[in-house]
C-alpha positions as a Markdown table, in Angstrom:
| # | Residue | x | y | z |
|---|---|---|---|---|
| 1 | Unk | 29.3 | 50.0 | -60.6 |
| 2 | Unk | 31.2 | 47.9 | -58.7 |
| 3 | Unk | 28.3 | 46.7 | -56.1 |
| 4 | Unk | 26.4 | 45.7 | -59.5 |
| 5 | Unk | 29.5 | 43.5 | -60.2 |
| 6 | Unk | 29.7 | 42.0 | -56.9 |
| 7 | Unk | 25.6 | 41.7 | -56.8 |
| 8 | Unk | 25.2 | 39.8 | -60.0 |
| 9 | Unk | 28.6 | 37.4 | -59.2 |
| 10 | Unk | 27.1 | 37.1 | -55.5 |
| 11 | Unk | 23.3 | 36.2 | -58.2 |
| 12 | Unk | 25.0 | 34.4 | -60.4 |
| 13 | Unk | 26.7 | 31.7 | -57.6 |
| 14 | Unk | 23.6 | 31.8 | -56.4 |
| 15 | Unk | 21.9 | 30.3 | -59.0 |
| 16 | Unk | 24.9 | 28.3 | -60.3 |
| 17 | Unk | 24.4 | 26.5 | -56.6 |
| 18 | Unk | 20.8 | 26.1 | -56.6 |
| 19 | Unk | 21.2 | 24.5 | -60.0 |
| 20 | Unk | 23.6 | 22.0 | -59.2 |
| 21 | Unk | 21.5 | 20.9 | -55.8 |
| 22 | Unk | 18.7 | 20.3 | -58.5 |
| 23 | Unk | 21.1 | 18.2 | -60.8 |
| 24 | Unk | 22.1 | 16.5 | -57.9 |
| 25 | Unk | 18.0 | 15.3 | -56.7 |
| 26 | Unk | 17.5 | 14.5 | -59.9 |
| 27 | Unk | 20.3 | 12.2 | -60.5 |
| 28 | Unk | 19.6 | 10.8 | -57.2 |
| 29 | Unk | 15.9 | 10.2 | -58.5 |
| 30 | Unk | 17.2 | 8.7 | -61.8 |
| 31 | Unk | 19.1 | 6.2 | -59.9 |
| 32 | Unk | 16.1 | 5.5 | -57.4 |
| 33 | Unk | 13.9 | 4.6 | -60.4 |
| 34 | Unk | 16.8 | 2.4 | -61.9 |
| 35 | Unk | 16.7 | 0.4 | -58.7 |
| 36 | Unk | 12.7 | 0.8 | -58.9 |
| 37 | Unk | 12.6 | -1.1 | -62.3 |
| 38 | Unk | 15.4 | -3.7 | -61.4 |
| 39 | Unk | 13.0 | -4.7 | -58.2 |
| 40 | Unk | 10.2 | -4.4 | -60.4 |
| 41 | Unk | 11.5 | -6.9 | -62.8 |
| 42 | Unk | 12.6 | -9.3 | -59.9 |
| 43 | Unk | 8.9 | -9.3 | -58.5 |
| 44 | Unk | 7.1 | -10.2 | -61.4 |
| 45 | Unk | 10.0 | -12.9 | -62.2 |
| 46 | Unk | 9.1 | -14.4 | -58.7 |
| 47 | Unk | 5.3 | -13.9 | -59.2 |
| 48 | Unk | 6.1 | -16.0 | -62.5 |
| 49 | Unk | 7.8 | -18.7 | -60.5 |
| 50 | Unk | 4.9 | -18.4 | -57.7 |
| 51 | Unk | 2.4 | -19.0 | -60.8 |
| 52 | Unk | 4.0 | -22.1 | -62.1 |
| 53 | Unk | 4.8 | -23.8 | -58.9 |
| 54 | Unk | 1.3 | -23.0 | -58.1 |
| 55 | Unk | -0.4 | -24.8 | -61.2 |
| 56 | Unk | 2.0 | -27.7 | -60.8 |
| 57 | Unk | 1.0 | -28.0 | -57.6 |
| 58 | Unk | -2.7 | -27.7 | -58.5 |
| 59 | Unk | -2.4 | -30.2 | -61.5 |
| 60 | Unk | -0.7 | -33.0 | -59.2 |
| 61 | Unk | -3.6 | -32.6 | -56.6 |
| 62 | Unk | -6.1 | -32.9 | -58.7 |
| 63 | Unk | -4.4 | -36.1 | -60.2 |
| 64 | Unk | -4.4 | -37.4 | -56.8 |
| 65 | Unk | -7.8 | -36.8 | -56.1 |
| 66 | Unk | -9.0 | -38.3 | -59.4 |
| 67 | Unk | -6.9 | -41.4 | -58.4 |
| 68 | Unk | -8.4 | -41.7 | -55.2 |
| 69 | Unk | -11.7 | -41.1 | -56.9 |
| 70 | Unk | -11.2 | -44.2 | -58.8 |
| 71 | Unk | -10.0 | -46.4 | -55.9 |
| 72 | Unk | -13.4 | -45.5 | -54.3 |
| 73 | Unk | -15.3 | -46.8 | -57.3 |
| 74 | Unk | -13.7 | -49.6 | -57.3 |
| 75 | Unk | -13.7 | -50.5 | -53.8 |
| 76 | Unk | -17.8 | -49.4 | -53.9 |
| 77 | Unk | -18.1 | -52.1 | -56.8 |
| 78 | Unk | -16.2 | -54.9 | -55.4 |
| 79 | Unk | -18.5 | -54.1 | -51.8 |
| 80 | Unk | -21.7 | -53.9 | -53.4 |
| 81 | Unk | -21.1 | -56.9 | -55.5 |
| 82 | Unk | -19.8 | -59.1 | -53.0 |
| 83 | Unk | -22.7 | -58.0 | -51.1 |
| 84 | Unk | -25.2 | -58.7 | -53.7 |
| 85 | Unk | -23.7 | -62.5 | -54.6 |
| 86 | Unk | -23.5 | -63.3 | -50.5 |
């Protein structure tokens, strides 16, 4: 009687350990997805900031381009016409 008592207190701390080295995996798990969703959140913040910069960047070069677009016209006119009256 007394080597069941001793075997199910020797089971019983068995399992009571092997329990709380599962609680303690998953907290670390829980606390490794925390700090998967915080670096998460900071990517797609810089992604947003990538995105914008981008487009500005876009926008003012193709201002640039239409400008110097122009200046050619212009420069082609005033060539061809003073080529024309000479």
């Amino acid at each position: 009687m007394e080597n069941q008592i001793n075997l199910m207190t020797l089971l019983g701390a068995l399992i009571c350990f092997l329990i709380s080295i599962v609680a303690y995996f998953i907290k670390q798990l829980h606390s490794d997805f925390r700090k998967l969703t915080n670096d998460i959140s900071e990517v797609k913040t810089i992604t947003t900031i990538f995105k914008t910069e981008f487009t500005s960047g876009y926008e003012i070069l193709n201002q640039k381009v239409d400008f110097i677009n122009r200046r050619v016209e212009v420069l082609e006119k005033i060539t061809f016409n003073g080529n024309e009256n000479g």
